[in-house]
C-alpha positions as CSV (number, residue, x, y, z in Angstrom):
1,X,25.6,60.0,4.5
2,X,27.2,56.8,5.2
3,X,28.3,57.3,8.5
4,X,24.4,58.4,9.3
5,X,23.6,55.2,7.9
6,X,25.9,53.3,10.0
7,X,24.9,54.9,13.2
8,X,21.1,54.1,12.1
9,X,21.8,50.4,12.0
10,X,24.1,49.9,15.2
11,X,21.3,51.6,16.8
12,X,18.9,49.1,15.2
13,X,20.9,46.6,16.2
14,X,21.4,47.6,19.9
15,X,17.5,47.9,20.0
16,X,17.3,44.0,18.6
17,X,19.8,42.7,21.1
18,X,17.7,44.9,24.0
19,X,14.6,42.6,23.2
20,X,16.1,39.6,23.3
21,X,18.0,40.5,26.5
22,X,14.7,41.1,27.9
23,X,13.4,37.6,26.8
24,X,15.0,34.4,26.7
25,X,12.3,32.2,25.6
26,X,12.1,30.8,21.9
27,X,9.3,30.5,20.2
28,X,8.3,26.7,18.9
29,X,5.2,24.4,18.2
30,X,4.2,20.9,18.4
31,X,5.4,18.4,15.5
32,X,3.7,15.2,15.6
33,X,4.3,12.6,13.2
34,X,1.4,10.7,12.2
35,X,0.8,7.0,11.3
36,X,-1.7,6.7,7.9
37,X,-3.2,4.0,8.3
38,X,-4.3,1.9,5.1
39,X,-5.4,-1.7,4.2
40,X,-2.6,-3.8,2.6
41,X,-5.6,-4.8,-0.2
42,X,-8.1,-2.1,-1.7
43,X,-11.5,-2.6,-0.5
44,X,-14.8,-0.7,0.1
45,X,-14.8,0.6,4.4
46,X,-17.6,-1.4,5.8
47,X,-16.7,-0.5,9.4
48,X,-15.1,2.5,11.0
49,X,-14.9,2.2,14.7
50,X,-13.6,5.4,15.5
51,X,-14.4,9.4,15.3
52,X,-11.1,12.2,15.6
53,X,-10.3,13.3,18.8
54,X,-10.7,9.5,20.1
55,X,-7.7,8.0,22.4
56,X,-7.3,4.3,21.5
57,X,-5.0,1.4,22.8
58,X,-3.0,-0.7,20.8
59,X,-5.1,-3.9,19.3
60,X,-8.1,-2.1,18.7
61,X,-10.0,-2.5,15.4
62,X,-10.0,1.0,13.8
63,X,-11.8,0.1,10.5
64,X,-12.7,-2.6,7.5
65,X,-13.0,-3.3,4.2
66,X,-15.3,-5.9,2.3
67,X,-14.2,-9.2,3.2
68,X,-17.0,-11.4,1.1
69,X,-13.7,-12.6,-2.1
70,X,-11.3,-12.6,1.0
71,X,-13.4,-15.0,2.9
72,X,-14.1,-17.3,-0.6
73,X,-10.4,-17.4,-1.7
74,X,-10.1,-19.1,2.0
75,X,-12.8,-21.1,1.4
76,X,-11.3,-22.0,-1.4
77,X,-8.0,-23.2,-0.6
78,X,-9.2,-24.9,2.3
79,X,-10.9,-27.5,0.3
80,X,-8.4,-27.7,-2.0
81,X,-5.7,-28.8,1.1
82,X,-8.6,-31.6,2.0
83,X,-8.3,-32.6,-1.7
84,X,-5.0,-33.0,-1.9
85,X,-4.2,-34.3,1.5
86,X,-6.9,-36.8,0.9
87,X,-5.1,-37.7,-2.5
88,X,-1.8,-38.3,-0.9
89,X,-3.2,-40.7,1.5
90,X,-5.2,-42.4,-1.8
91,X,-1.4,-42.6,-2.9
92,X,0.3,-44.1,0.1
93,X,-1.9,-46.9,0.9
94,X,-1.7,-48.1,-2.6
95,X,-5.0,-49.5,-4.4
96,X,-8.9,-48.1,-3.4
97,X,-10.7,-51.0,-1.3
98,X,-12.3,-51.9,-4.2
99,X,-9.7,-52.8,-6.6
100,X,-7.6,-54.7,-3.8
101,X,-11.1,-56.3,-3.4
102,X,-11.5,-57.6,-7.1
103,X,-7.8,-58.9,-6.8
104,X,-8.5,-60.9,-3.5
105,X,-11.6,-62.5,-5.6
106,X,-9.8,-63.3,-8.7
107,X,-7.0,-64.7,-6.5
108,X,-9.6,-67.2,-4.9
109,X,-10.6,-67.9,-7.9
110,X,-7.4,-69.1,-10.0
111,X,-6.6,-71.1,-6.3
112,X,-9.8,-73.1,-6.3
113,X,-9.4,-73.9,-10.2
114,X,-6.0,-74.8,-8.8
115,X,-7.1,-77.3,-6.1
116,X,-9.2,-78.8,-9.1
117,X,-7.0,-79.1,-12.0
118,X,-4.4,-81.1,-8.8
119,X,-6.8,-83.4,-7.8
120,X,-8.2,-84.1,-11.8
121,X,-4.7,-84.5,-12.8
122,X,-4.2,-86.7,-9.3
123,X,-7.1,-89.1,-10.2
124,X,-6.0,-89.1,-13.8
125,X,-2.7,-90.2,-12.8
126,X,-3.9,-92.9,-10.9
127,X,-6.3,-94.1,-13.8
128,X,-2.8,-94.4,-15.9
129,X,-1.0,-96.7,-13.7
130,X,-3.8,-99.0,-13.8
131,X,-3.6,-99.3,-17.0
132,X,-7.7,-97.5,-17.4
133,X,-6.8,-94.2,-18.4
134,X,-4.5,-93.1,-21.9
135,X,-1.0,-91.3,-21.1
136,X,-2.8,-88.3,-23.4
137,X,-5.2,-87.7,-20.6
138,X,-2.2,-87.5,-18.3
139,X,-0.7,-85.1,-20.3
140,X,-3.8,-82.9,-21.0
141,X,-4.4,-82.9,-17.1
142,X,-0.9,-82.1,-16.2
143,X,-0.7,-79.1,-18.4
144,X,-4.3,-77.8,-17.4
145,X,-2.5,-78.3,-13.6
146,X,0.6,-76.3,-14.7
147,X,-1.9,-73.3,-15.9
148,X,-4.2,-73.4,-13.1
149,X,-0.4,-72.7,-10.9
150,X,0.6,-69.8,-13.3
151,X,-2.9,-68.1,-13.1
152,X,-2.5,-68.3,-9.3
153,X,1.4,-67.0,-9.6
154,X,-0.2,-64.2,-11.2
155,X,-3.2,-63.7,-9.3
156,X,-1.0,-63.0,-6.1
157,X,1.3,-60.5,-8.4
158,X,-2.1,-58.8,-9.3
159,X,-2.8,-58.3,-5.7
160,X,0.9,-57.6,-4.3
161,X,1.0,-54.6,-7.1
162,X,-2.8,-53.2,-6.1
163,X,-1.5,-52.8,-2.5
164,X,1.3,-51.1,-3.0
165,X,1.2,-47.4,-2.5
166,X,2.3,-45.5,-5.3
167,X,5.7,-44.4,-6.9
168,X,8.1,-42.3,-5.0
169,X,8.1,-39.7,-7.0
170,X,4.0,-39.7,-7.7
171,X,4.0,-39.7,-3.7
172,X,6.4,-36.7,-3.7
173,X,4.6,-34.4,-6.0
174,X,1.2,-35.3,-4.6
175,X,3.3,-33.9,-0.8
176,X,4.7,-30.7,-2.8
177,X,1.0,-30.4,-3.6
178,X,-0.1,-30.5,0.1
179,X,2.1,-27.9,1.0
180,X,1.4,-26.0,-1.5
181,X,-2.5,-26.0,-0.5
182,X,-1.3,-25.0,3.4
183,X,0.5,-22.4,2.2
184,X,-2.7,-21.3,0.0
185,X,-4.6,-21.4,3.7
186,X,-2.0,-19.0,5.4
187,X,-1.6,-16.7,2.3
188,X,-5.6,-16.7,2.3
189,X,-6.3,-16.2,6.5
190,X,-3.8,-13.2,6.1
191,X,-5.6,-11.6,3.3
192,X,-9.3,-12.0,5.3
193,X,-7.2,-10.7,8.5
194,X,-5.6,-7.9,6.9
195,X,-9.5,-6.4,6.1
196,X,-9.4,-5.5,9.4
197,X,-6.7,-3.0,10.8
198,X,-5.8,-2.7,14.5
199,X,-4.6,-0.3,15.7
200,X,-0.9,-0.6,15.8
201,X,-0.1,1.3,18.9
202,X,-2.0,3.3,21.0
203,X,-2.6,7.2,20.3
204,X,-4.8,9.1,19.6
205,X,-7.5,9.6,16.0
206,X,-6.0,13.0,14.5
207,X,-7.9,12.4,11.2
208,X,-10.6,10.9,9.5
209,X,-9.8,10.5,5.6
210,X,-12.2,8.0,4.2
211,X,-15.5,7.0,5.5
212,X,-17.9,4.1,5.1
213,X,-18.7,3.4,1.9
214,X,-15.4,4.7,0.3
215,X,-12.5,2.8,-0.9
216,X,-9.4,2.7,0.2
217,X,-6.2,0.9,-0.3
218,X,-2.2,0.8,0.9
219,X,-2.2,4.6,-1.2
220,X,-5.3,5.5,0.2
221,X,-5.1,5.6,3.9
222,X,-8.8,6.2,6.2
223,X,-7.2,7.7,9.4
224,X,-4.2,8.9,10.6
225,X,-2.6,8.0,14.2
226,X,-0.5,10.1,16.3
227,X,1.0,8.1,19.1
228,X,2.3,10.1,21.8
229,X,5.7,9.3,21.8
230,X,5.7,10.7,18.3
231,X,5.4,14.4,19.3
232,X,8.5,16.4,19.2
233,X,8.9,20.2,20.4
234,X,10.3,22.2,17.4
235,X,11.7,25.4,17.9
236,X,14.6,27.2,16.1
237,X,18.1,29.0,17.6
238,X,20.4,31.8,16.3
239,X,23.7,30.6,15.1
240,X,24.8,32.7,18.2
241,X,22.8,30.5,20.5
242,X,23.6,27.5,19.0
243,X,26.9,26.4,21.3
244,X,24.2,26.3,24.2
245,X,22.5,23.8,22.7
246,X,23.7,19.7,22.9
247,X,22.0,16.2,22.3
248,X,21.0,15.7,25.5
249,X,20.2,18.9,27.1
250,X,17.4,19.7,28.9
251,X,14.6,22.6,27.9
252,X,11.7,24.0,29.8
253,X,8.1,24.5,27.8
254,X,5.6,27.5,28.3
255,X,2.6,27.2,26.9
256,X,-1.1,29.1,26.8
257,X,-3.4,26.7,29.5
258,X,-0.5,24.4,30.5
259,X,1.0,23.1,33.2
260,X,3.9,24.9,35.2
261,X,7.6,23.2,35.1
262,X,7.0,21.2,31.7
263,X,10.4,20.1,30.6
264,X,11.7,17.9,27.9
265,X,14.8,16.6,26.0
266,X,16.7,17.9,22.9
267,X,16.8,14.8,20.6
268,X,18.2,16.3,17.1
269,X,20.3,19.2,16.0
270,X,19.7,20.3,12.4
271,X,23.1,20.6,10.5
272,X,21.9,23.0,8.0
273,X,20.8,26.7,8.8
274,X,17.2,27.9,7.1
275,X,15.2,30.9,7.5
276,X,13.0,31.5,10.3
277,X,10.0,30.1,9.2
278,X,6.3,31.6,8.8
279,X,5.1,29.8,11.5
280,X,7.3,31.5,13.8
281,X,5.8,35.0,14.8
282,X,8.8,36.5,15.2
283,X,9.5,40.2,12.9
284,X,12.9,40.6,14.6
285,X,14.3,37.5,13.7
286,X,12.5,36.6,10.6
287,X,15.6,37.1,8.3
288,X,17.9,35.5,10.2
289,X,19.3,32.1,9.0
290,X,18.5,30.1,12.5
291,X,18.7,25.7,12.6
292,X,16.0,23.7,13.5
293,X,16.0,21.9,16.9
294,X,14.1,18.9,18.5
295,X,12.8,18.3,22.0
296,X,11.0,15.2,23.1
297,X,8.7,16.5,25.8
298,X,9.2,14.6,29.2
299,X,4.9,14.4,29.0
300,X,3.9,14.7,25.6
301,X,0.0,14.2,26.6
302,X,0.3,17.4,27.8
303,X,0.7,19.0,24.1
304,X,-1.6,19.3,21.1
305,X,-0.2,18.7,17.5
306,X,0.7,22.3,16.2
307,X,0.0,24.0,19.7
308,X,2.7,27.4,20.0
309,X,5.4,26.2,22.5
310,X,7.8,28.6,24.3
311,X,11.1,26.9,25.1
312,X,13.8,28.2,27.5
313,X,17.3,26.8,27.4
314,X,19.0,25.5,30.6
């Protein structure tokens, strides 16, 4: 009974190894790997630009999402950098036009009440040395002359302090502030430009997740992107056939409507065997532990995501 058994499954076996003699090819498919594409902010999609199936280049707006509290937080900040630049320069040229003005006046002033008070106590003085006028009228004059100088003295203070600018360290928070406000401006011109997503390479529209009218956000991507450089021909070898195969080394693809003498480059060896899986049609070798291998075609416009692929070693 055993022995039958054995012969049953060499002969098995000698019919599996037949078939494969007879072909060479492995089956594979297309892999692409897509770019979802999602605003950085959540939003409602006001615009979508694009259908599946269309090619685009990179820089093209895809779709965007309200941009009405975008625009006013920009709005926003950029009067609050004219406020604040405008208070720094308040600050640096010292008092407003019309304070310095009111000092200017009062300086006048306590100078023309000092002219007066000079020549009184002048004429006064005179008077006294003539013997017309009482040394107490001297002395009266003399101190109205030595007020009249201090009210001047102080006038000119008044005035020196009024145009200066304001402390250094007043000065250096009201520049923190400016900055501050410019940095408000970029931080806001992002946001408003982040509404809008360009594409960020080209490709081509593979799917359409969200349309107008439904929100989206950085976990809820609208489309997804499959640039071409991103498709990879997957296929899956024997552990047999596996010395054959290198980084590297070049494979031929056969496809249903393709070109003739399609070729392409094996990129990455799996390290770790798996079972054939469902997507290869394959009853002969679906319980046979095989690793995964992947080609970058030499024209990868020629292939569809997910098309069947027949790859040939060379």
């Amino acid at each position: 009974m055993i022995q039958k058994i054995l012969m049953i499954a060499l002969a098995l076996l000698l019919v599996s190894c037949g078939e494969e003699a007879l072909d060479n090819t492995l089956q594979g498919y297309v892999e692409g790997k897509q770019l979802n594409l999602a605003p950085r902010s959540a939003g409602i999609v006001t615009g979508l630009n694009v259908k599946e199936g269309d090619k685009v280049q990179a820089g093209v707006l895809l779709f965007a999402v309200d941009s009405e509290r975008a625009q006013a937080q920009l709005d926003e900040a950029i009067a609050g950098s004219a406020a604040a630049e405008a208070q720094l320069l308040n600050l640096q040229k010292g008092g407003r036009p019309e304070e310095i003005r009111a000092a200017e006046e009062a300086l006048r002033e306590a100078e023309a009440a000092y002219v007066l008070a000079q020549q009184n106590y002048e004429r006064t003085k005179n008077l006294v040395e003539r013997g017309v006028a009482s040394t107490a009228k001297l002395d009266q004059d003399r101190a109205a002359l030595d007020a009249s100088r201090a009210r001047v003295t102080e006038a000119q203070s008044r005035l020196a302090i009024v145009q200066l600018p304001a402390r250094p360290d007043v000065i250096d928070a009201a520049r923190r502030e400016v900055e501050a406000r410019k940095s408000a401006i970029i931080g806001a011109q992002t946001e408003l430009r982040d509404r809008s997503v360009l594409a960020p390479v080209s490709g081509r529209i593979e799917t359409i997740y969200r349309r107008v009218g439904e929100v989206a956000g950085p976990t809820q991507p609208v489309l997804a992107l499959l640039p071409p450089d991103q498709k990879r021909i997957r296929f899956f070898v024997a552990e047999a056939v596996l010395p054959q195969v290198h980084h590297g080394g070049r494979v031929v693809f056969s496809c249903d409507g393709c070109d003739t003498n399609l070729g392409g480059e094996i990129i990455f060896i799996s390290d770790q065997a798996e079972f054939t899986p469902p997507v290869i049609f394959s009853d002969n070798s679906r319980e046979k532990l095989v690793y995964m291998i992947e080609a970058m075609p030499d024209d990868p416009e020629k292939f569809l995501d997910g098309q069947p692929v027949g790859v040939t070693l060379q």
